[in-house]
N, C-alpha and C positions, 0 to 999 in steps of 0.2 A: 522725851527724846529730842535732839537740840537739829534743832534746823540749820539745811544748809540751803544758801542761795546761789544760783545760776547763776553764771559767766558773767551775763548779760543784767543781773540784779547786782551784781559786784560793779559794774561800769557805772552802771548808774547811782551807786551809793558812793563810789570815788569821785564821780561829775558833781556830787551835790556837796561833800566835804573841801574838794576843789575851786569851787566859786565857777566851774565851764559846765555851761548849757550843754544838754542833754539832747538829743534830738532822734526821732523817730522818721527816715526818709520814705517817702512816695515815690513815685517817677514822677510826679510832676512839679516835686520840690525842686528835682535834679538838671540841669541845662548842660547839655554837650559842651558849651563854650569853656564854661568852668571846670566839666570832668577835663579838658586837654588841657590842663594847664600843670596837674599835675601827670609826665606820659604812664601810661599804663600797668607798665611792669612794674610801677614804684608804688603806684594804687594797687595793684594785688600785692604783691609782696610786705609792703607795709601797711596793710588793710587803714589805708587814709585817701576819701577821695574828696574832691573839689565839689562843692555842688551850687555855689552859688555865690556871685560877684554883685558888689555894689560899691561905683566909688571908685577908690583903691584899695578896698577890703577882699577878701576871698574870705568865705566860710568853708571849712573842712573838717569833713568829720571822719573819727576815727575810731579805732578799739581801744590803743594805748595811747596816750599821754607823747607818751617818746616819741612817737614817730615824726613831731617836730621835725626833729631833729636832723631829716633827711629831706627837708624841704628848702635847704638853705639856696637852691639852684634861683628857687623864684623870683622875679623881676622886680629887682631893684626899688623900696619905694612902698613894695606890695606887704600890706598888715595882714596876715593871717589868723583869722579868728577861730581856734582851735573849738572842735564841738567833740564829746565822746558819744557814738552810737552804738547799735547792738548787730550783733551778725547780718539777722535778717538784713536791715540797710547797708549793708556793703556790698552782700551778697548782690541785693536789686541794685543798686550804685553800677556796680563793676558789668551785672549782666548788660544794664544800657550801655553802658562804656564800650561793649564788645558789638552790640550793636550796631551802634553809631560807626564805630570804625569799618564794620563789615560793610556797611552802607556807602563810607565813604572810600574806602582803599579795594574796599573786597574782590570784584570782578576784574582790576586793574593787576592785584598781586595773583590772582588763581589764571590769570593769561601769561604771568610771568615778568611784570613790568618795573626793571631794576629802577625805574624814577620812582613809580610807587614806595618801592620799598625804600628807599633810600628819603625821601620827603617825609615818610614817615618814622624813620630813625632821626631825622632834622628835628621833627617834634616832639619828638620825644627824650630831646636833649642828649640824643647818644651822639658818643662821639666817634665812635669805630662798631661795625656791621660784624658781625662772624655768622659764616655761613659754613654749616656741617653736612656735606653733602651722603648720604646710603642711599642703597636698593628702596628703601620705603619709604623714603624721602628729602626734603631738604628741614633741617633744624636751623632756624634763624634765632640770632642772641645779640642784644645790644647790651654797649659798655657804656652805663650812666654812672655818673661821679666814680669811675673808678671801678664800677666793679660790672661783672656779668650777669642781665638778665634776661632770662626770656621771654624771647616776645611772641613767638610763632611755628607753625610747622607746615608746611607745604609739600602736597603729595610731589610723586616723584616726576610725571611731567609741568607741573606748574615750575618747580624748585630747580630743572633740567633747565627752562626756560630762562629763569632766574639769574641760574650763573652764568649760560652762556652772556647774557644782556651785562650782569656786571663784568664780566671778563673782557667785553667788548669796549663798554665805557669808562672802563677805570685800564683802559692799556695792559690788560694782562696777559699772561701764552693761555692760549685757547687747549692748555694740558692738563692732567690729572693729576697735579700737587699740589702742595701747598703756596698760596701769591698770598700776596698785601698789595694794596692798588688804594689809590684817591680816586673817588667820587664825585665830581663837581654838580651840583644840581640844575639845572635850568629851567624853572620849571616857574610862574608867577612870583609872588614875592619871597619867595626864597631863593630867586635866584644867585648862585655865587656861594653857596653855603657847601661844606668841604665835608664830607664823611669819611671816612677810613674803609676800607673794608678788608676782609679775611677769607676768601674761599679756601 
């Protein structure tokens, strides 16, 4: 009876025909610094996260090969040393990912805090905010290279708080349609940095 290999026996037997290192993550392979380098939504969506810098190199591991290919935003300069790993390590990857951000943004965006959320659409290389407001809550979605991804969902009075704050600092009618408003950040060294937004 002929055997088949798992997903993740297939990654690994394309890493090893490939000549790219193979890698098995921990958490404490993984450094915050290096998961923000690539933002979030581009780490789950294209199961490739960052997990560690030396140099001007970044190591990033991933499922497929391809996902290269959606890294092109990265800073100028920067050699990315492509690694293939297996679920488990993205899956742990991505849980710290959400961690760290909950840590750092968390209590700031669940009070409602249009800097927060906009500093962090800065890091995350988005260029324009879309905010969908319902009864059950606000659906936050950033536009990276172009396209829409999701970043978040905020109950309904965090997300209430939300827009009022963007409505207020992006110059918009304090009504129930659709605006587009600029964003300016002020906030340490990001200040001056322009987001878009969409309530």
């Amino acid at each position: 009876m002929a055997e088949f290999l798992s997903d993740d026996e297939m990654r690994h037997a394309k890493a090893k025909a490939a000549g790219v290192p193979f890698v098995l993550l921990e958490r404490d392979d993984i450094t915050p610094e290096a998961l923000m380098l690539i933002p979030e939504p581009l780490s789950r969506t294209h199961s490739a996260v960052a997990y560690r810098t030396h140099g001007g190199a970044v190591e990033v591991a991933m499922l497929d090969i391809t996902a290269l290919e959606h890294l092109a935003f990265l800073q100028p300069g920067t050699t990315v040393r492509p690694r293939l790993t297996d679920q488990a390590s993205i899956t742990r990857a991505l849980q710290l990912y959400q961690k760290h951000l909950k840590e750092k943004f968390g209590s700031e965006l669940q009070a409602g805090s249009a800097d927060a959320l906009v500093l962090h659409a800065s890091l995350s290389h988005a260029s324009h905010v879309h905010l969908d407001v319902s009864p059950r809550g606000t659906r936050v979605r950033y536009r990276i290279q172009g396209a829409l991804h999701e970043a978040m969902h905020l109950g309904a009075e965090a997300g209430a708080a939300l827009v009022q704050g963007i409505k207020s600092a992006a110059k918009l009618f304090p009504i129930a349609v659709a605006q587009e408003g600029k964003y300016k950040i002020e906030r340490s060294e990001h200040d001056g940095d322009v987001v878009l937004v969409s309530v």
